[in-house]
Every structure is written in C-alpha cells, then in structure tokens.
N, C-alpha and C positions, 0 to 999 in steps of 0.2 A: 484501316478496318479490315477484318478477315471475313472469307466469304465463308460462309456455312457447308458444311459439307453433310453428304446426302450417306445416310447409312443403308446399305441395304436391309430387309426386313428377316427379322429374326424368323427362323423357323422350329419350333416347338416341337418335338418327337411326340410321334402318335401315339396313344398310349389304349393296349388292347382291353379296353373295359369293357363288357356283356351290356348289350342295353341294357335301360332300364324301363318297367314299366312306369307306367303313371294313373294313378286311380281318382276320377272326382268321381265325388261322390256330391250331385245334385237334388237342392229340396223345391219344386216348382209348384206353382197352381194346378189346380187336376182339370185341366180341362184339352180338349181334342188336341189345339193344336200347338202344345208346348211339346211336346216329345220330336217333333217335325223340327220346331224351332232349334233345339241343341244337339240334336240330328245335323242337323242342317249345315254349322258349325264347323266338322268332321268334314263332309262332302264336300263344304267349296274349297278345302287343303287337299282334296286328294287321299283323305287316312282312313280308311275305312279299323272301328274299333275294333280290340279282338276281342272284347267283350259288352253287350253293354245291356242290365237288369233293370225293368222298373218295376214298380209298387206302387199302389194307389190305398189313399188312407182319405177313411171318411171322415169330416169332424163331424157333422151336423145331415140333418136328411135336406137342411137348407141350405148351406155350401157344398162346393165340390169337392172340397177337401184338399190336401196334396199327395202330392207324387214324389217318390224318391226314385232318382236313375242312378245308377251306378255305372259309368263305363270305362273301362280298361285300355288305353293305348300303347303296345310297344312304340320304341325307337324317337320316341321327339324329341330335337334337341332342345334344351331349357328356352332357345328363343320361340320357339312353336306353344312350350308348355305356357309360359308367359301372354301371349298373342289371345290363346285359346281362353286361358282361364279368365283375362279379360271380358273378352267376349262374353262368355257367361257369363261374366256378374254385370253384362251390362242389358238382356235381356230382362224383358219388360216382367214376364212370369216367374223369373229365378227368383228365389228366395233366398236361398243361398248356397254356394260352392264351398267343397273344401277338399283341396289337392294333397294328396302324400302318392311319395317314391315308393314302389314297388319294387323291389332285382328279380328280374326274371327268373335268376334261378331258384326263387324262394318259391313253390305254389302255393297260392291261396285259395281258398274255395269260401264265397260269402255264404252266409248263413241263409239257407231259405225259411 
C-alpha cells in the first residue's frame, strides 16, 4: 500500500481588480427602532457605509408605514457580502433585501 503524499498548496496570482461596491437596497417597518437595527449590522464588522439613504412611506394614518434604506458599501469580500445580507433578511422588521454589484468606478447617484 502507498502512503499518500502531501502537496503543497496552490497559490493563485493576485489579480488587481478595483473593489467593488455593494448596494442593498432595504424595505423595513417604519418604526424608531429599525434603522438602529441594520445600522447595527455595519458597526459590529467594523464597516462603517460610504453611503446610506432612508425614506419613510406612509400606507395608512393607521400604520407606520415603511421605510426604504439604501446603503452603499465599498470593499467586502463576497464572504462579508453573504454573512451581511443574511443577517438582514433575518431581522424581525426586514421586509425585504435585494443586493446588486456596484464597480466603483461606475458613479451612481439615486434618485431623490
């Protein structure tokens, strides 16, 4: 019987690609303390967003209505972007996330 032999590990050439951004775009309950909540999110990795927009929409004078946040992060590697976008859809007030790539050097400017 042959003993196994141990390969050392492949190492992969770095390849110089521009970050990318990353935009969710978040629909939540309107109420105080949801913005805190996916805020919150950002702060315990350390990322402070380079952008991030909300909007509060009324249904009824008897609901709170919702809230859309939009925020902008450079630099996360896809295991961050994954971790995060998790996180979010696992909040009690999300209603729903939806993630798209951004390249930084495209600017965007959302629609006020």
């Amino acid at each position: 019987m042959s003993t196994p032999v141990e390969l050392p590990p492949v190492k992969l050439p770095k390849r110089n690609l521009p970050p990318i951004t990353v935009h969710y775009a978040i629909v939540t309950d309107a109420h105080p303390g949801a913005l805190p909540c996916v805020l919150e999110l950002f702060a315990l990795r350390n990322i402070t967003p380079d952008l991030v927009k909300v909007r509060k929409y009324s249904k009824s004078c008897y609901h709170d209505g919702n809230m859309s946040i939009d925020i902008h992060v450079t630099g996360l590697s896809p295991e961050e972007q994954d971790i995060i976008r998790h996180k979010l859809d696992a909040q009690i007030s999300v209603q729903n996330v939806r993630e798209e790539i951004l390249h930084i050097n495209k600017r965007t400017k959302l629609a006020s």
